[in-house]
FIGUDREN-198410 format. One record per residue: x, y, z of N, C-alpha, C in turn; residue in three letters; residue number from 1. Coordinates in steps of 0.05 Angstrom, whole numbers, padded with zeros to 5 digits. Example, Ala and Ser with C-alpha at 12.3 -4.5 7.8 and 13.67 -1.06 7.14 Angstrom:
% FIGUDREN-198410
n_px_n_py_n_pz_ca_px_ca_py_ca_pz_c_px_c_py_c_pz_code_pos
00264_-00114_00156_00246_-00090_00156_00264_-00066_00156_ALA_1
00257_-00045_00142_00273_-00021_00143_00258_00001_00157_SER_2
END
This chain:
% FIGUDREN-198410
n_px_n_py_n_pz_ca_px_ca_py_ca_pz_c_px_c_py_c_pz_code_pos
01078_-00215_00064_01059_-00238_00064_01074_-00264_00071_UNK_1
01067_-00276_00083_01079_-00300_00099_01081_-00328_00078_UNK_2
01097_-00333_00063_01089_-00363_00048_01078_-00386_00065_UNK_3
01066_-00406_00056_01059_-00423_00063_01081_-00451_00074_UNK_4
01073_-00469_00091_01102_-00484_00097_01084_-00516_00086_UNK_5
01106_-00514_00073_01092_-00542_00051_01106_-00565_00064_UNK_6
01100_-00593_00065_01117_-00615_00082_01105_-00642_00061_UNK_7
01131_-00649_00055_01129_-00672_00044_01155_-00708_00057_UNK_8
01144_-00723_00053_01147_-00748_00059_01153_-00770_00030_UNK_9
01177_-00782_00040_01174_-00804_00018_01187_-00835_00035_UNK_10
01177_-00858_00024_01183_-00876_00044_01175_-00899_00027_UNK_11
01205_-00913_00024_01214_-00939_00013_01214_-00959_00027_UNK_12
01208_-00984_00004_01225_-01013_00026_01231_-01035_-00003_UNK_13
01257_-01034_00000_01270_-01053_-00025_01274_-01070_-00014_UNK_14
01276_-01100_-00019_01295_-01127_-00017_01324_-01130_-00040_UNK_15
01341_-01127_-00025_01363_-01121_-00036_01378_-01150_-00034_UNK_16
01373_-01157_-00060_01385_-01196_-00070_01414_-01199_-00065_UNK_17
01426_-01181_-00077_01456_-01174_-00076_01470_-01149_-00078_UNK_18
01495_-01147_-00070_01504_-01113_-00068_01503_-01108_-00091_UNK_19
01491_-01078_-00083_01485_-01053_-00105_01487_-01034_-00096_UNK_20
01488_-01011_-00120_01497_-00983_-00117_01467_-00969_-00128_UNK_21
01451_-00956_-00095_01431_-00938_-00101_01429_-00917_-00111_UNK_22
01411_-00907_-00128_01414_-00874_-00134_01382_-00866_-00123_UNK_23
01384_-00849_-00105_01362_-00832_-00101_01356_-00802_-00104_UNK_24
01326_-00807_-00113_01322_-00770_-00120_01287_-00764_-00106_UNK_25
01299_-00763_-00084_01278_-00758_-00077_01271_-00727_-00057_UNK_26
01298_-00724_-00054_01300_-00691_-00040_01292_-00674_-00062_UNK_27
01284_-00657_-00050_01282_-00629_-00065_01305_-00616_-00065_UNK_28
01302_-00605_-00092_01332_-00582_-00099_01344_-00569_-00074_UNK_29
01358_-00561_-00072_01371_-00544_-00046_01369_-00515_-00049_UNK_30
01347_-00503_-00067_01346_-00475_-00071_01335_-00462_-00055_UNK_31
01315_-00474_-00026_01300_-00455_-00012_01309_-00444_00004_UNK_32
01293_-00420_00014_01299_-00412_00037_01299_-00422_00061_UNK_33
01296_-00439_00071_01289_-00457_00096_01276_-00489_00082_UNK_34
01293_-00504_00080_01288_-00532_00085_01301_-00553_00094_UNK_35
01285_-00556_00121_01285_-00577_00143_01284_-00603_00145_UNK_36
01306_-00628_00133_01306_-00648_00127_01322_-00671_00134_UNK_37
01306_-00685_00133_01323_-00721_00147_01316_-00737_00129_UNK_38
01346_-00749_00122_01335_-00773_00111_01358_-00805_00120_UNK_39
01336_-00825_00127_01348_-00843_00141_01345_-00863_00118_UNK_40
01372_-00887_00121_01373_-00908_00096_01376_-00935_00124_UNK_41
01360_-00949_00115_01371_-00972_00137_01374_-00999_00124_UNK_42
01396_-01017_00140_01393_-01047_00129_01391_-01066_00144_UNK_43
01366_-01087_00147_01356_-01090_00171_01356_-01080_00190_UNK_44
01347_-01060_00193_01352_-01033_00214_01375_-01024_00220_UNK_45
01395_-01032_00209_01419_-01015_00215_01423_-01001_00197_UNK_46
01434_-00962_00208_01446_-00947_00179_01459_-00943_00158_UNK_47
01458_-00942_00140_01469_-00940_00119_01483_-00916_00112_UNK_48
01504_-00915_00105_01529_-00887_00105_01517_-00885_00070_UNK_49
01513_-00845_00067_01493_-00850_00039_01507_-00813_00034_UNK_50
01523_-00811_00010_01529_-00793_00005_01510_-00770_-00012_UNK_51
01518_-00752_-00013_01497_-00737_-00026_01508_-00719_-00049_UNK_52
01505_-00719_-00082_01515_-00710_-00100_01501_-00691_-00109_UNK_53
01510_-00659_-00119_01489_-00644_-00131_01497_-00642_-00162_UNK_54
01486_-00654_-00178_01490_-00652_-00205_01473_-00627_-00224_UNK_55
01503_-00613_-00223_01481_-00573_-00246_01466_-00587_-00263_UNK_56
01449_-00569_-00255_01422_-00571_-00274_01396_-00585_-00260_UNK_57
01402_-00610_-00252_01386_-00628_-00240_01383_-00632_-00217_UNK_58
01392_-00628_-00196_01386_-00631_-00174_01411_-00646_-00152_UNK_59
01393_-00655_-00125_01404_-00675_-00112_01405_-00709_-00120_UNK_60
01422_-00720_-00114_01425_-00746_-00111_01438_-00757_-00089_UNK_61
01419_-00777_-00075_01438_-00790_-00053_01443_-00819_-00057_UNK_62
01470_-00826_-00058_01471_-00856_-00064_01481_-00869_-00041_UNK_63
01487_-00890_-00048_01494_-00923_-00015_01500_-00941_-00032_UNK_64
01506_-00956_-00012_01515_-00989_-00030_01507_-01001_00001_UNK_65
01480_-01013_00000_01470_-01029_00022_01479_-01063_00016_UNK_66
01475_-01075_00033_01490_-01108_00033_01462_-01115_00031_UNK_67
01461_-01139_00021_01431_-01152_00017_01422_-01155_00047_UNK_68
01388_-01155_00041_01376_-01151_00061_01356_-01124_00057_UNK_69
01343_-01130_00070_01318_-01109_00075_01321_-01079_00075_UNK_70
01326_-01066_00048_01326_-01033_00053_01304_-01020_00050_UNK_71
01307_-01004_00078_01285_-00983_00074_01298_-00953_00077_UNK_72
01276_-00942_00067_01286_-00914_00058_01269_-00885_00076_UNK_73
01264_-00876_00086_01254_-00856_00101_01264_-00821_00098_UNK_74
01250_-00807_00084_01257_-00782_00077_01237_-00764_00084_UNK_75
01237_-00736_00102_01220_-00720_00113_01234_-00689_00101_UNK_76
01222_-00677_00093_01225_-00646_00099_01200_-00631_00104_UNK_77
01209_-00601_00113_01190_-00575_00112_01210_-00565_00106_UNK_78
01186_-00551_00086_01189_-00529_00059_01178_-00500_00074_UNK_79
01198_-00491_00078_01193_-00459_00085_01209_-00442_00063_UNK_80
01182_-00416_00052_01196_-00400_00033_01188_-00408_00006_UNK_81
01202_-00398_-00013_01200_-00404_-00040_01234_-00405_-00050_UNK_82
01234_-00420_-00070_01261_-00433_-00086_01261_-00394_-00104_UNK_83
01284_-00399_-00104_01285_-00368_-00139_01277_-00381_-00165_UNK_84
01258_-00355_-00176_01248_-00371_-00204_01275_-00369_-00222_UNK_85
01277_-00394_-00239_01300_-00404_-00250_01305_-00393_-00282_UNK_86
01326_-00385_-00281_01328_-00371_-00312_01333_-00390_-00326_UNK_87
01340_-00384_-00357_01343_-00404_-00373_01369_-00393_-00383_UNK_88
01383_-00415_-00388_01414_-00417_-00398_01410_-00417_-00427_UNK_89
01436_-00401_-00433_01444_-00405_-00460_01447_-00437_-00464_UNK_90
01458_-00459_-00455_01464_-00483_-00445_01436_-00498_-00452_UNK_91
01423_-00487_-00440_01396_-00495_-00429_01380_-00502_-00457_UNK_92
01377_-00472_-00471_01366_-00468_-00499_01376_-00493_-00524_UNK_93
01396_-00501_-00519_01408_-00518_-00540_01398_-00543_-00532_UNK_94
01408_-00559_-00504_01404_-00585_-00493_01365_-00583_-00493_UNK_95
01356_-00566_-00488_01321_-00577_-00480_01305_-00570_-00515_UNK_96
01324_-00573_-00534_01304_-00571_-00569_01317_-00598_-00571_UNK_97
01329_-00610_-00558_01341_-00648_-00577_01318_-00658_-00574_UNK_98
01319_-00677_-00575_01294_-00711_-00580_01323_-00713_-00565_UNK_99
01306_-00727_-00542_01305_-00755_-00520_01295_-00776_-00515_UNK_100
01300_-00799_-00509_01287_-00819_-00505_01264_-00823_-00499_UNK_101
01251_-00809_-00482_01224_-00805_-00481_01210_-00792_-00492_UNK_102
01223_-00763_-00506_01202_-00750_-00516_01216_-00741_-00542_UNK_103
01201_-00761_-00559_01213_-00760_-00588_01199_-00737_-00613_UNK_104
01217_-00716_-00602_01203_-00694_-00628_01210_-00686_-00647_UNK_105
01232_-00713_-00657_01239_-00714_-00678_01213_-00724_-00703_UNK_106
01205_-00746_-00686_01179_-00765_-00696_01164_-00754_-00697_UNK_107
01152_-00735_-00680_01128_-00730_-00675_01116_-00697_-00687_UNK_108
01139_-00683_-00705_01138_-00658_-00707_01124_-00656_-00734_UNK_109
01110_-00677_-00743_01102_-00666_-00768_01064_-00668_-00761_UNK_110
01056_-00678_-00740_01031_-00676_-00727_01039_-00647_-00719_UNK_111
01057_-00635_-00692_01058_-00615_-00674_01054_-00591_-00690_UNK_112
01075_-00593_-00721_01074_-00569_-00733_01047_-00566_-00757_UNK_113
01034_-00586_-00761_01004_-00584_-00766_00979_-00573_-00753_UNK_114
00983_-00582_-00730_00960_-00584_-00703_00969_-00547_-00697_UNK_115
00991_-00542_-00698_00992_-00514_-00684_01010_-00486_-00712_UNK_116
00999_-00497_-00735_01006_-00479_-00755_01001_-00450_-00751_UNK_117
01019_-00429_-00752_01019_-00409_-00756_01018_-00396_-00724_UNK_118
01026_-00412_-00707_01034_-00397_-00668_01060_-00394_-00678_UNK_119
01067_-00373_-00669_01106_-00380_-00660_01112_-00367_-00633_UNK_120
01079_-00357_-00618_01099_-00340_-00592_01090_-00364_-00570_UNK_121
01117_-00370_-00555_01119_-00385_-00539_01101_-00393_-00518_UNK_122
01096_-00365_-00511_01068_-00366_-00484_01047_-00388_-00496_UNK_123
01034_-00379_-00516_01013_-00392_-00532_01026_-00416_-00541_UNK_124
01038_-00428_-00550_01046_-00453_-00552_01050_-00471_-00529_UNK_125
01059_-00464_-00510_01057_-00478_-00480_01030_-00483_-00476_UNK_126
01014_-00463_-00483_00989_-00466_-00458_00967_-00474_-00477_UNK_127
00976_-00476_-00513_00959_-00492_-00529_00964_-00520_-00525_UNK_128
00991_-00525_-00523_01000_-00561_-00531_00993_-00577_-00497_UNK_129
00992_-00565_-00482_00995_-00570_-00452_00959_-00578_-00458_UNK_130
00932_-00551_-00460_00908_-00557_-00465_00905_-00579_-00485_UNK_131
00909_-00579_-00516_00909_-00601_-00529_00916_-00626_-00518_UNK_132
00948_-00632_-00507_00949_-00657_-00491_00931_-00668_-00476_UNK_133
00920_-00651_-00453_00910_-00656_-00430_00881_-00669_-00446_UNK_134
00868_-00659_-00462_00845_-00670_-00472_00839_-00688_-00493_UNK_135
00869_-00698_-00503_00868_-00713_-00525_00869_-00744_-00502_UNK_136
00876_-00744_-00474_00892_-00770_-00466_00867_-00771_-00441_UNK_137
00870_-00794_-00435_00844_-00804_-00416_00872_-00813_-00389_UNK_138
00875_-00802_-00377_00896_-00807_-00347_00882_-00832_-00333_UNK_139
00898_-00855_-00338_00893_-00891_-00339_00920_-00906_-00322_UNK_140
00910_-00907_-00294_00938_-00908_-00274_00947_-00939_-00291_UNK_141
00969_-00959_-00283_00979_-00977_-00300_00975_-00972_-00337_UNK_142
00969_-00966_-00341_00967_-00965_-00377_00987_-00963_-00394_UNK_143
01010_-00953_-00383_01036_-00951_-00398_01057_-00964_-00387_UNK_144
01086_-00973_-00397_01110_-00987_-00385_01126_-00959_-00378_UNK_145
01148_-00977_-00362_01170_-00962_-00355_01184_-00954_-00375_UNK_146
01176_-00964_-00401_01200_-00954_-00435_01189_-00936_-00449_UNK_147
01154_-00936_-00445_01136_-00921_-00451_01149_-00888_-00472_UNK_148
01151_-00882_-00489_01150_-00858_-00497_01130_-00840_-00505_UNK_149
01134_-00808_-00520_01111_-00799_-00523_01104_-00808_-00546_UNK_150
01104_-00822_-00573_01108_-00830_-00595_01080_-00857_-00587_UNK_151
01091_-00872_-00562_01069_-00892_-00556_01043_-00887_-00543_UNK_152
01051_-00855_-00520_01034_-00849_-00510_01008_-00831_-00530_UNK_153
01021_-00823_-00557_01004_-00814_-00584_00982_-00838_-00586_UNK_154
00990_-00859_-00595_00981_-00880_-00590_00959_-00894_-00587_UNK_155
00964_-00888_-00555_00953_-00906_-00540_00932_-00879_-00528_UNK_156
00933_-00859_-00528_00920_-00841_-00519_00911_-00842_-00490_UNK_157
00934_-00853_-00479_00923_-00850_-00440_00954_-00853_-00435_UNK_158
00953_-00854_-00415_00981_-00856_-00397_00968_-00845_-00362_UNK_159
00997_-00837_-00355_01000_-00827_-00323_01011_-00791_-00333_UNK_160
01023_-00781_-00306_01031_-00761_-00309_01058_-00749_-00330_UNK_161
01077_-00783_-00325_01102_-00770_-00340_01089_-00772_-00368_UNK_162
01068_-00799_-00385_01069_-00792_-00410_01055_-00769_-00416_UNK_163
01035_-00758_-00409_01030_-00728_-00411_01054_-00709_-00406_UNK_164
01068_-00706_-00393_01099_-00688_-00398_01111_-00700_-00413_UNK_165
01118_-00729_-00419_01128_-00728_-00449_01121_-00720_-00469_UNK_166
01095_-00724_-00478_01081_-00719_-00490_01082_-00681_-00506_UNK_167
01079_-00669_-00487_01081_-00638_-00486_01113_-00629_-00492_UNK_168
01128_-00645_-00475_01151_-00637_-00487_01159_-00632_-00507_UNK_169
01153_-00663_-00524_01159_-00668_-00554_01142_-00656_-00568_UNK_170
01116_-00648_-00570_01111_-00622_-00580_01116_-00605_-00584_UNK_171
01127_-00590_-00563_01142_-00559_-00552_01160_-00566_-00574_UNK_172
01184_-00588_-00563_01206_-00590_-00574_01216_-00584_-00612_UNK_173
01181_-00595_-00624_01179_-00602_-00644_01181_-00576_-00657_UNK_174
01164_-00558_-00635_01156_-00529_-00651_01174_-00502_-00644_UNK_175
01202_-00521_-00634_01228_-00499_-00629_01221_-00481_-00603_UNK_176
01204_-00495_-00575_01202_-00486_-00564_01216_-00502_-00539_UNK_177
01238_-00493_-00519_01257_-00516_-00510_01238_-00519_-00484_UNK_178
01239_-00547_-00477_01222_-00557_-00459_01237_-00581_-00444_UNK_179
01222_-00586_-00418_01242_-00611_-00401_01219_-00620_-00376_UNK_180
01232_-00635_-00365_01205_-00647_-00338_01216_-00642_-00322_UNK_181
01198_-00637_-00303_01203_-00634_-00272_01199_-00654_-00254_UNK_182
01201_-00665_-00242_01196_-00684_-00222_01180_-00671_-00194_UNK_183
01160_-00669_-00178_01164_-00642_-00151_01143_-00675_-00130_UNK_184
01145_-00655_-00119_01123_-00665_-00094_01104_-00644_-00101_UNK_185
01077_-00659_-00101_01044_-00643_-00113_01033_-00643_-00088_UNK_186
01027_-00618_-00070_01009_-00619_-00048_00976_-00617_-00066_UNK_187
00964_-00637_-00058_00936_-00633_-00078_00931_-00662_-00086_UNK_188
00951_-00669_-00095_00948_-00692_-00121_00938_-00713_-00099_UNK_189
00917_-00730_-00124_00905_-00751_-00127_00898_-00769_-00144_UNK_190
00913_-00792_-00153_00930_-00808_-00119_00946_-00796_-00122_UNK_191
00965_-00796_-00090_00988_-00777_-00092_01002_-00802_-00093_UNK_192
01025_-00784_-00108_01050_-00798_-00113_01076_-00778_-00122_UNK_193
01101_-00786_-00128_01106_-00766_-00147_01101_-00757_-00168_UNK_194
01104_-00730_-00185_01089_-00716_-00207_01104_-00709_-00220_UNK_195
01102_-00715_-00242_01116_-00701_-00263_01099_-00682_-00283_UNK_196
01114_-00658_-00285_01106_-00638_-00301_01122_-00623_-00320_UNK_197
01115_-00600_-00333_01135_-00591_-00357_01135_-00563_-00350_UNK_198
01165_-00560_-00362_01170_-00530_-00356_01181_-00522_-00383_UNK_199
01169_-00500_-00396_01177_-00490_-00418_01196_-00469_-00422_UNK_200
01214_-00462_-00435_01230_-00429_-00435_01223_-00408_-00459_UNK_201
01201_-00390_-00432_01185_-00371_-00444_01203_-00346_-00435_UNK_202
01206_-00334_-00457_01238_-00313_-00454_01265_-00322_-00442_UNK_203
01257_-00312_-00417_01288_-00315_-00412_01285_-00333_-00382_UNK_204
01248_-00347_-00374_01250_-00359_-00349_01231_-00384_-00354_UNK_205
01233_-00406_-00338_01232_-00431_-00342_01192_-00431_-00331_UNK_206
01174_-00435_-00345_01154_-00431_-00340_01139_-00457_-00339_UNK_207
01126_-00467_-00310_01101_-00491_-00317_01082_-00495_-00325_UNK_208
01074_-00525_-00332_01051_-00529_-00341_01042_-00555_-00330_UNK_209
01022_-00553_-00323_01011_-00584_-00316_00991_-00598_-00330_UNK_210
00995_-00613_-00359_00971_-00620_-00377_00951_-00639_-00357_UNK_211
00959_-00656_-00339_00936_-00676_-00321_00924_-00649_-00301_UNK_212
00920_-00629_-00294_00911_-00606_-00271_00897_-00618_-00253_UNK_213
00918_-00637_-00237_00919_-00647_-00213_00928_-00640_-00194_UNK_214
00938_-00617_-00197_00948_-00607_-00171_00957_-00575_-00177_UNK_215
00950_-00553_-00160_00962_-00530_-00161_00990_-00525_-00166_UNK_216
00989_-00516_-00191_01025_-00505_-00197_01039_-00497_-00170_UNK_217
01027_-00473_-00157_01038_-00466_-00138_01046_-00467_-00119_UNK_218
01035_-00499_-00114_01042_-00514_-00086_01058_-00527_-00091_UNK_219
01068_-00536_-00114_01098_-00556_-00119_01119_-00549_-00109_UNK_220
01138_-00578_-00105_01168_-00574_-00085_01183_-00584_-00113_UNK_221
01196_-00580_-00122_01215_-00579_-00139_01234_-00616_-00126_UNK_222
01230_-00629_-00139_01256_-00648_-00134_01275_-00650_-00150_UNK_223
01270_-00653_-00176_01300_-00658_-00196_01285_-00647_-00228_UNK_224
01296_-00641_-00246_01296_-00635_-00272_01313_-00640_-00287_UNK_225
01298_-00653_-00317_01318_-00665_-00337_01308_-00669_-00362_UNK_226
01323_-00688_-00384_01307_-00680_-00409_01278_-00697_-00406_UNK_227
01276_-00716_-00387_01252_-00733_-00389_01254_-00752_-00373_UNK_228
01242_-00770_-00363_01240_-00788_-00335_01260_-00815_-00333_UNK_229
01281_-00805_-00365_01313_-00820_-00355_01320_-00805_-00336_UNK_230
01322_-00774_-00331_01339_-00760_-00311_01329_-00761_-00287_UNK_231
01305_-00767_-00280_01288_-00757_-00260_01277_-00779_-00238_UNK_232
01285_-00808_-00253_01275_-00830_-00235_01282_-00824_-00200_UNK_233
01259_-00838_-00191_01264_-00832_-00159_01290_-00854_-00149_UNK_234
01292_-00866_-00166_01305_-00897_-00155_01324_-00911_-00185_UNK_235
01348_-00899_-00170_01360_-00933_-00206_01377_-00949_-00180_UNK_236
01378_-00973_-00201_01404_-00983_-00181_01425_-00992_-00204_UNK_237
01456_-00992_-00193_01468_-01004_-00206_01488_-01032_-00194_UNK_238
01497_-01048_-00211_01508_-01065_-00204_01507_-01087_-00186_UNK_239
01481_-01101_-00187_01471_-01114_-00163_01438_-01120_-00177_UNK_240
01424_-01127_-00158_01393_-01131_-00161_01375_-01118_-00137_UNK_241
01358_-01101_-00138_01347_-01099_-00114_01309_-01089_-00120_UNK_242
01290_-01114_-00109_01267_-01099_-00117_01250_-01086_-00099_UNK_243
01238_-01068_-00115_01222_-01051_-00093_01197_-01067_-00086_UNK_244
01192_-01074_-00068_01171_-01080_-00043_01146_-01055_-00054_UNK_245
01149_-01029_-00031_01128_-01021_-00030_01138_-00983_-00032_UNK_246
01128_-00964_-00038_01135_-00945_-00039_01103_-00923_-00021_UNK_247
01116_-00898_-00007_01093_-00882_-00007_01104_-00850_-00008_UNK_248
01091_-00833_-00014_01094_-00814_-00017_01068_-00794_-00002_UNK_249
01076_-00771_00005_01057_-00751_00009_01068_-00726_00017_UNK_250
01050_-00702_00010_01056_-00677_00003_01032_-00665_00009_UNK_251
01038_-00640_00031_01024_-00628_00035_01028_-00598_00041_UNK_252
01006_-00576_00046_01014_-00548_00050_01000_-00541_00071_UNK_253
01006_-00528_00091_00992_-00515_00107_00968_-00502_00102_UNK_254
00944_-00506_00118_00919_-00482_00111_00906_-00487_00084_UNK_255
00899_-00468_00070_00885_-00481_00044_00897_-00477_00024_UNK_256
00885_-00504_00011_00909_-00511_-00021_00896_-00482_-00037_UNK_257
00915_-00468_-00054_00909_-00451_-00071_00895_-00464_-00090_UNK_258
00885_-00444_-00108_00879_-00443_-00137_00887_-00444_-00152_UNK_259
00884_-00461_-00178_00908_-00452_-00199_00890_-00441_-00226_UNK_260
00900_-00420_-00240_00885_-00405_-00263_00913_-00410_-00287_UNK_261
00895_-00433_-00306_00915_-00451_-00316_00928_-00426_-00336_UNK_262
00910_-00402_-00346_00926_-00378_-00361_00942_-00364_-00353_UNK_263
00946_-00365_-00331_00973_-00352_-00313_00995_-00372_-00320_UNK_264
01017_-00343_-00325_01042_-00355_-00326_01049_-00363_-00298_UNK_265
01065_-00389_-00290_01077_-00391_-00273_01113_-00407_-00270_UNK_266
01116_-00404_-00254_01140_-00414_-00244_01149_-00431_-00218_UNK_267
01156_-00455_-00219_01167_-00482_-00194_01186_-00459_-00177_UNK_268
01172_-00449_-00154_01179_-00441_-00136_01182_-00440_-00100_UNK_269
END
C-alpha cells in the first residue's frame, strides 16, 4: 500500500533590532523515509549561514545569528513514508511523570485522581482524560498568554491547542501515567497553524491523543517533542531582541484527508 506524501510549509519574517542568536524548530524529526527539504534564512535578502543541531529525544534545531535587519525565514518539505513508531525509554518513564512548567501535576492531582478513581490501565486513562479535557474547555483562539499553564487553563476553561496538551498531560502525569507534547504539522487543521498534541506511554510505545479533534492523528508530521511548549517553541531568541512581524504555516496530504476513530490506538508516524 503506497503511503500518502504529506507537504508542509512554514514561513517567517522577524525585525531583528540587534544581534541575536535564533533557535528554530520548525523541521520535522529526521526519522522518515524520504524527506525532501529546504530551508532558506535571509537578511535583507542575503543568506544566512544556519547550523543544524539534533538534540536526543527532541528533535531538530536550526540556529543563526542574523545582523539587524529584516529576517525572514522560508522552510519547505515532502513527507514521503512514515517515521518508526517510537518506543518508550526507561529514561523516558522517569523524565515524562515530573511536573513541568506547564503542566503542573503536582497541583492538579488531587482533581485528576478524583475525576478518574479506580482506572489504572493506561489505554483508558489516555482516552478518558484526553475526552474529559476536550469537553470541559471551549477552544478560544487569543484567550491564554505565552506563561499560560494547565493549572490556569483549569481555570479559565478555554485555551488553544497547547493548553489542552497541557492540560492532559498534567492529568496523565498526576495519575502515574508518563506523558509529553508533540509539536507536528496537522494536515486538516483549522486555522492551521502549528499543533500541539499529547503522546502517552501505553506499554512499551508512545501513543497519541488529540483532546481539540482538529485534525487526523494520522496525517501528522512529527516536528519536535518535550515535557511541554518550553521544549517545543517554534522560535526563542537569545541574546539580542528580535520581533516577529508575521508568521504562516501550512500542511497538507495528498488525495483525501483520512479519518480519525478517536478509540483507536495510535502512533506520530
Amino acid at each position: 500500500m503506497t503511503e500518502p506524501i504529506r507537504r508542509v510549509t512554514c514561513e517567517l519574517a522577524l525585525s531583528v533590532l540587534e544581534p541575536v542568536r535564533l533557535s528554530l524548530q520548525v523541521a520535522p524529526s529526521n526519522e522518515f523515509l524520504d524527506l525532501d527539504e529546504t530551508l532558506l534564512i535571509t537578511s535583507d535578502g542575503n543568506p544566512v549561514a544556519v547550523e543544524e543541531i539534533t538534540v536526543p529525544g527532541l528533535g531538530r534545531v536550526h540556529v543563526c545569528s542574523p545582523a539587524p535587519g529584516r529576517v525572514e525565514v522560508n522552510y519547505q518539505a515532502t513527507v514521503t513514508g512514515r517515521a518508526r513508531v517510537q518506543k518508550v525509554t526507561d529514561a523516558e518513564l522517569i523524565i515524562y511523570r515530573r511536573p513541568s512548567r506547564y503542566a503542573e501535576s503536582d497541583r492538579l492531582a488531587p482533581i485528576a485522581q478524583t475525576e478518574f478513581a479506580g482506572i489504572t490501565d493506561a489505554r483508558e486513562l489516555l482516552e478518558g482524560v484526553s475526552s474529559w479535557v476536550g469537553t470541559r474547555l471551549a477552544y478560544v483562539e487569543g484567550s491564554s498568554g505565552p506563561t499560560d499553564g494547565s493549572v490556569e487553563t483549569m481555570l479559565k476553561r478555554q485555551g488553544v491547542c497547547r493548553d489542552y496538551a497541557h492540560l492532559v498531560i498534567a492529568m496523565l502525569r498526576a495519575l502515574d501515567v508518563p506523558a509529553r507534547l508533540a509539536a507536528v504539522y496537522a494536515p486538516g487543521l483549522f486555522p492551521m497553524d502549528f499543533h500541539a498534541v499529547v503522546e502517552a506511554a501505553i506499554g512499551d510505545t508512545w501513543r497519541v491523543a488529540d483532546p481539540t479533534l482538529l485534525a487526523p492523528r494520522s496525517s501528522f508530521v512529527r516536528i519536535c517533542t518535550g515535557r511541554d511548549a518550553g521544549d517545543t517553541a517554534f522560535l526563542s531568541t537569545y541574546g539580542g531582541q528580535a520581533d516577529l512581524l508575521w508568521s504562516t504555516v501550512t500542511a497538507t496530504i495528498d488525495g483525501t484527508l483520512p479519518n480519525d476513530d478517536v478509540h483507536q490506538q495510535m502512533s506520530i508516524t
